[in-house]
C-alpha positions, -999 to 999 in steps of 0.1 A, spaced: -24 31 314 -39 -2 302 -50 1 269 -73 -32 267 -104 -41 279 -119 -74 278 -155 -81 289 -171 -114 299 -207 -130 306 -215 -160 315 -247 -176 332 -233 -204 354 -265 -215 358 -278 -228 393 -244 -222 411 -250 -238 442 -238 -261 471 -257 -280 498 -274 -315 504 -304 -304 477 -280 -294 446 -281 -319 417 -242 -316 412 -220 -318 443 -201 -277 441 -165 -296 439 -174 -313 403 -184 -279 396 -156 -259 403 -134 -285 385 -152 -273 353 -164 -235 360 -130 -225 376 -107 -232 341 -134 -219 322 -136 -185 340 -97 -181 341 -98 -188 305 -122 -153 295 -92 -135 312 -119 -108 316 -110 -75 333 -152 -67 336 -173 -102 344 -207 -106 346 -221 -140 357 -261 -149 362 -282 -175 382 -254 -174 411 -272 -185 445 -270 -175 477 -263 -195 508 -264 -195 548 -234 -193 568 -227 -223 590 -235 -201 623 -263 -187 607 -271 -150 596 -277 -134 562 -268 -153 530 -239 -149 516 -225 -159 479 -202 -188 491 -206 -211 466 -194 -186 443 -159 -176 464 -153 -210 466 -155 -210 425 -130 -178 426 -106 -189 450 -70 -190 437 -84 -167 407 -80 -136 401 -114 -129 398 -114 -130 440 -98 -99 442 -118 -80 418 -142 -56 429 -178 -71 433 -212 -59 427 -243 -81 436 -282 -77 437 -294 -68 473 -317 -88 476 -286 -124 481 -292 -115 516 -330 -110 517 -351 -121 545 -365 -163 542 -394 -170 522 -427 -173 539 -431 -206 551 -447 -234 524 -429 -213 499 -404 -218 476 -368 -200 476 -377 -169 457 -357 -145 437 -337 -135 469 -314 -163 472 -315 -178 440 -307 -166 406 -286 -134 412 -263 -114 394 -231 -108 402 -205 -83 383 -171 -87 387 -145 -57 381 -108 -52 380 -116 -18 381 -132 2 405 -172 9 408 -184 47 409 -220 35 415 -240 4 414 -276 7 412 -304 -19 405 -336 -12 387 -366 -32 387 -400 -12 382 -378 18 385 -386 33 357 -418 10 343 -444 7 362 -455 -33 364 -483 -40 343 -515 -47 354 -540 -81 340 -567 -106 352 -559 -137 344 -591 -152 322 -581 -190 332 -574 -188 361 -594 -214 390 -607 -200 412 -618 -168 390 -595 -138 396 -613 -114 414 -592 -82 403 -562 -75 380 -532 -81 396 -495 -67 386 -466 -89 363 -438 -79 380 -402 -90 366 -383 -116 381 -354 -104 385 -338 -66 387 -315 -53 362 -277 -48 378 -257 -18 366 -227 -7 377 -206 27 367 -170 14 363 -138 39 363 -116 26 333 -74 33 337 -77 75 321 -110 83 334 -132 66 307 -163 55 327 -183 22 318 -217 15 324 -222 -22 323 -261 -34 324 -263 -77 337 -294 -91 327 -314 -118 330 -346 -123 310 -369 -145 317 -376 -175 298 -403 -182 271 -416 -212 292 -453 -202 305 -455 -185 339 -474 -203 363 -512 -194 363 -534 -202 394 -552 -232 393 -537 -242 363 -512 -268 370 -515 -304 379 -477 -301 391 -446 -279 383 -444 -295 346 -481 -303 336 -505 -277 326 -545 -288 330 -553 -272 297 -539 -257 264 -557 -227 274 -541 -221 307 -507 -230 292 -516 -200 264 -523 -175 291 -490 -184 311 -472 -181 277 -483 -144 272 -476 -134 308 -440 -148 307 -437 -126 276 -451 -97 293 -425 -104 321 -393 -102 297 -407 -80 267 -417 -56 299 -381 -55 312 -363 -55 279 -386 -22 280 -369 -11 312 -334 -20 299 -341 4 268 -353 34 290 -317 30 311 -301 33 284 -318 62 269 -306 79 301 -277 70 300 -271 85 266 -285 116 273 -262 122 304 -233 113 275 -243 106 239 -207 91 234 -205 72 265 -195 36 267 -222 11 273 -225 -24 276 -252 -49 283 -245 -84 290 -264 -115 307 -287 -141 291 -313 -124 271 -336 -159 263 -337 -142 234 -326 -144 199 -316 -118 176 -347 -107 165 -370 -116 187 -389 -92 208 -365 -83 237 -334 -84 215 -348 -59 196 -365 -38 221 -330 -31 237 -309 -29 204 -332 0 189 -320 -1 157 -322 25 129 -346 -4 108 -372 -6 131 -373 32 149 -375 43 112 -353 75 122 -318 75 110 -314 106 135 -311 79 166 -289 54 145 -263 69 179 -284 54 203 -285 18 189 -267 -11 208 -245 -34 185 -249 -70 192 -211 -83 193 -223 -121 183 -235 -109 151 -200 -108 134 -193 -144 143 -197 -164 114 -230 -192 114 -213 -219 126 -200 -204 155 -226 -183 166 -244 -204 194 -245 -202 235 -272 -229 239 -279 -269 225 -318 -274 235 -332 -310 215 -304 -306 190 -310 -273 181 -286 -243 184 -295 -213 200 -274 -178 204 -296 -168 238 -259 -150 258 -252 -118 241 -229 -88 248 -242 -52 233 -228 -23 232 -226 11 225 -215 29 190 -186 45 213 -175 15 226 -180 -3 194 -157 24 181 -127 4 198 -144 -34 195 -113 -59 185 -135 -90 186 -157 -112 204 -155 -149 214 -181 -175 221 -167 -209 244 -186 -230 228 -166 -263 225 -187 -295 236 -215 -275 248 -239 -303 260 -278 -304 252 -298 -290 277 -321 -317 272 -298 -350 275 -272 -339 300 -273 -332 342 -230 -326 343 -214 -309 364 -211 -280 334 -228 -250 325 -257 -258 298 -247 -221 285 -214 -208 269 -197 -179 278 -191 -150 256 -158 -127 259 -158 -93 241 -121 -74 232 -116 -38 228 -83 -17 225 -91 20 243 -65 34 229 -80 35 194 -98 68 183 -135 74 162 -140 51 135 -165 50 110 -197 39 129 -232 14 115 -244 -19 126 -228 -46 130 -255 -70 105 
């Protein structure tokens, strides 16, 4: 029976091929493929990974990222994917929406029990009127997430199950509001840019919501069971949807659900090291791994690939802009003495 388990995220950000990609996919894979062989993760779980047409046609499929795998031996790991890679076109005059672009993929060497998604599954999207907006909103309308929550049940070697959460927040940049825009990048006044600010955070803080309530189930099917959420959170440590999903013991007040809080592994990496993002010169730890007091129990240590991470800002290469994070545990150790990891 294996006794390690070693579990990856990585965002590989706008993984793509085609005549409209930035990067051709072969300068890609020369990069992406040596860096996913070096995690050597048994449980991977990659974000923004496109979808794409077959050459005769039919539903989209995630070639771009088996051409990435091939010769790995992530291509014959189990795979779990959001639906909606092989949704139907977008209406015509529209952009690609969230159903070919941007979807999460987990990867296992072991096998799923269950794979579910959740997006307004368990919170209802939020209502507003946007005040800016031109013309005049007539009615309230719902903020609905961008992207759905991927968890998959995973049967470790013994019988141990995993539940591993992949996420993707949305970013803090403002969310477009109608009439408000000269073009994609130029708002027509502070006012509309403010009211596309709070709905973006409505969007993420809303989801990080729905991301705590799964777990909450999750722990009261099995206090003790092994949890972890991974994916790019946009989100530092103690900003809102960091903390909304971590519910620690400092801000429920109640040291009687200290059990229920998720550990961030980043947070016992020293300063220096403790980064996933460059944006204008300014580091940024936005890729996080959390996970459960029982699977905390048998944490070993966590890793962030940070070498030469470019600036977001100054570079178009062929690279991720984010770093991937690799967390080790050893399953066969038993209870240790649990608290946060800050």
């Amino acid at each position: 029976m294996a006794s390690s388990l070693r579990i990856a995220t990585f965002n590989l950000e706008n993984l793509d091929e085609g005549p409209g990609v930035a990067v051709p996919l072969e300068r890609r894979i020369e990069i992406l493929r040596p860096q996913l062989e070096r995690l050597e993760a048994d449980v991977l779980c990659l974000q923004e990974v496109n979808g794409q047409r077959p050459p005769g046609g039919g539903p989209r499929q995630l070639i771009a990222l088996d051409r990435v795998l091939a010769g790995t031996v992530y291509a014959d790991f189990h795979r779990a994917a959001t639906s909606r890679v092989s949704g139907p076109e977008p209406k015509a005059g529209t952009a690609r929406g969230a159903d070919s672009v941007h979807n999460l993929v987990i990867l296992s060497r072991y096998p799923f029990n269950a794979v579910r998604e959740f997006r307004h599954t368990l919170v209802v999207p939020p209502r507003y009127r946007p005040a800016t907006a031109r013309p005049a909103a007539k009615s309230a309308e719902a903020v609905a997430w961008d992207r759905p929550v991927l968890c998959a049940s995973i049967e470790l070697p013994g019988g141990r199950r995993l539940h591993v959460l992949n996420l993707h927040l949305r970013a803090s940049l403002a969310a477009p509001v109608p009439g408000q825009k000269a073009d994609p990048f130029t708002w027509k006044s502070v006012a509309g840019w403010a009211e596309g600010f709070y709905l973006a955070t409505m969007k993420r803080t809303g989801q990080a919501v729905e991301v705590r309530l799964l777990i909450d189930t999750l722990f009261d099917e099995d206090p003790d069971t092994f949890i972890a959420v991974c994916g790019d959170f946009n989100a530092e440590e103690r900003q809102t949807p960091l903390r909304t999903i971590r519910g620690d013991p400092d801000d429920t007040g109640n040291p009687a659900l200290a059990r229920r809080a998720m550990i961030p592994l980043d947070a016992t990496l020293p300063d220096s090291r403790r980064f996933s993002v460059v944006h204008g010169g300014r580091r940024a730890m936005l890729d996080h791994v959390l996970v459960s007091q029982a699977l905390f129990a048998r944490y070993r240590a966590v890793e962030v690939f940070n070498e030469d991470l470019p600036d977001e800002l100054a570079d178009v290469g062929p690279q991720s802009h984010h770093a991937p994070l690799a967390a080790s545990f050893d399953l066969s150790l038993g209870q240790k003495t649990m608290g946060s990891a800050t």
